[in-house]
N, C-alpha and C positions, 0 to 999 in steps of 0.2 A: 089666163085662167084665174079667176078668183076663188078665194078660200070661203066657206060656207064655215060661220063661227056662230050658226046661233043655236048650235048643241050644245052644252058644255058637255054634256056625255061623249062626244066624240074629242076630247081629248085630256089625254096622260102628261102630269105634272114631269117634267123628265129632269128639271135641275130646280131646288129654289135656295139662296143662301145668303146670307149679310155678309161682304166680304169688308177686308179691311187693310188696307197698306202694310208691307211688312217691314224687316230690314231696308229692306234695297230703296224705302218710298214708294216704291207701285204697288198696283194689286198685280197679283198672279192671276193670270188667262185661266179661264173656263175651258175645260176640253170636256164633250160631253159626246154620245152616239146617236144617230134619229133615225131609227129603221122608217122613217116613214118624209115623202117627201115637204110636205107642210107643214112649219113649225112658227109658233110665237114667243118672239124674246119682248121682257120689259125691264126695263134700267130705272130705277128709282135712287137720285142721291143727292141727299137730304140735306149736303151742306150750303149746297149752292144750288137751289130751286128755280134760278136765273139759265144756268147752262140747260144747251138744245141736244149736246152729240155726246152719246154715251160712249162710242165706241165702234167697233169691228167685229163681225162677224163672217170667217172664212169657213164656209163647206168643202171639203174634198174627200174625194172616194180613194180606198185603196184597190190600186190597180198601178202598172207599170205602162206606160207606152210602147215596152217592147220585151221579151225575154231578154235582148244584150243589154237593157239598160241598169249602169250602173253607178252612176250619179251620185245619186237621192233616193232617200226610203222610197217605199212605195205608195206614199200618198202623193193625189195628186191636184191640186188645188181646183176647184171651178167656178168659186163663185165669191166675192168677198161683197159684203151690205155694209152701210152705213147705219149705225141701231141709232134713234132716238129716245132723251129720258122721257120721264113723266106720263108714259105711253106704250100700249104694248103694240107690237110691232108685228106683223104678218108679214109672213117670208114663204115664196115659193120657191125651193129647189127645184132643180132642172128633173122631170118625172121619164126627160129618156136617160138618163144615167143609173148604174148599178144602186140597189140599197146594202149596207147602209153607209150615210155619210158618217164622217167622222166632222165635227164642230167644234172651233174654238172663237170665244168673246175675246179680244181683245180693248181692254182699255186706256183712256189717256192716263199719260205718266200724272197730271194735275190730282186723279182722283184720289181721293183718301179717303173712303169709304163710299160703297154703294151695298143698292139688293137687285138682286137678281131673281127672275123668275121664268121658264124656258117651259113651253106645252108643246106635246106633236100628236098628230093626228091619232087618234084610236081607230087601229082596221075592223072595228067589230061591225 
C-alpha cells in the first residue's frame, strides 16, 4: 500500500523541534502518539550533512498478549524503521493493528544535534 502525499491538506504537523545533546551526550528519544496509521518522519542534522542514518523508529500499540501477562507494561512493540537524514521518510503502519500507536525516534549516541519533523495522516 502506498501513501498518497500529494495533499498536504491531508496531513497534521504531530511533532517538530531542534533537539540538542544533554548531560549524558545523547539526545533524548522522541515519544509522540499517531491516531492514524500513516506517518512521515524527516531528520535533518546540520553537522555532518555527510551522514545517511538518522535513527529508529519503534511503533507499538498498547495492549497485553494476554490478561496473565505480567512482565512488561503494556506496550507492545510491532514494528521498528530505519529513518534516513536529509529526507522525509513515509512509513506505513500495520492498518490491521489497533489505533493509536504509541512512537518513539531513537537516535545514534554520535548525534549532537538534529531537527525533527513528524506528519500523520488527517482523517477528514
Amino acid at each position: 500500500m502506498s501513501i498518497d502525499i500529494s495533499n498536504p491538506l491531508e496531513w497534521n504537523l504531530v511533532y517538530r523541534n531542534s533537539l540538542v545533546a544533554g548531560a549524558s551526550g545523547t539526545i533524548t528519544p522522541v515519544v509522540f502518539t499517531s491516531a492514524h496509521h500513516e506517518i512521515i518522519v524527516g531528520i535533518k542534522v546540520a553537522d555532518e550533512p555527510t551522514w545517511r542514518w538518522g535513527g529508529y523508529l519503534t511503533a507499538q500499540v498498547d495492549a497485553l498478549p494476554s490478561s496473565t501477562a505480567q512482565l512488561f507494561g503494556s506496550l507492545i512493540q510491532i514494528k521498528s524503521y530505519r529513518l534516513t537524514c536529509r529526507q522525509y521518510q513515509s512509513i506505513d503502519l500495520n492498518p490491521a493493528l489497533p489505533l493509536p500507536f504509541v512512537c518513539q525516534i531513537d537516535f545514534p549516541r554520535y548525534f549532537r544535534s538534529c531537527q525533527v519533523e513528524v506528519f500523520a495522516r488527517n482523517d477528514i
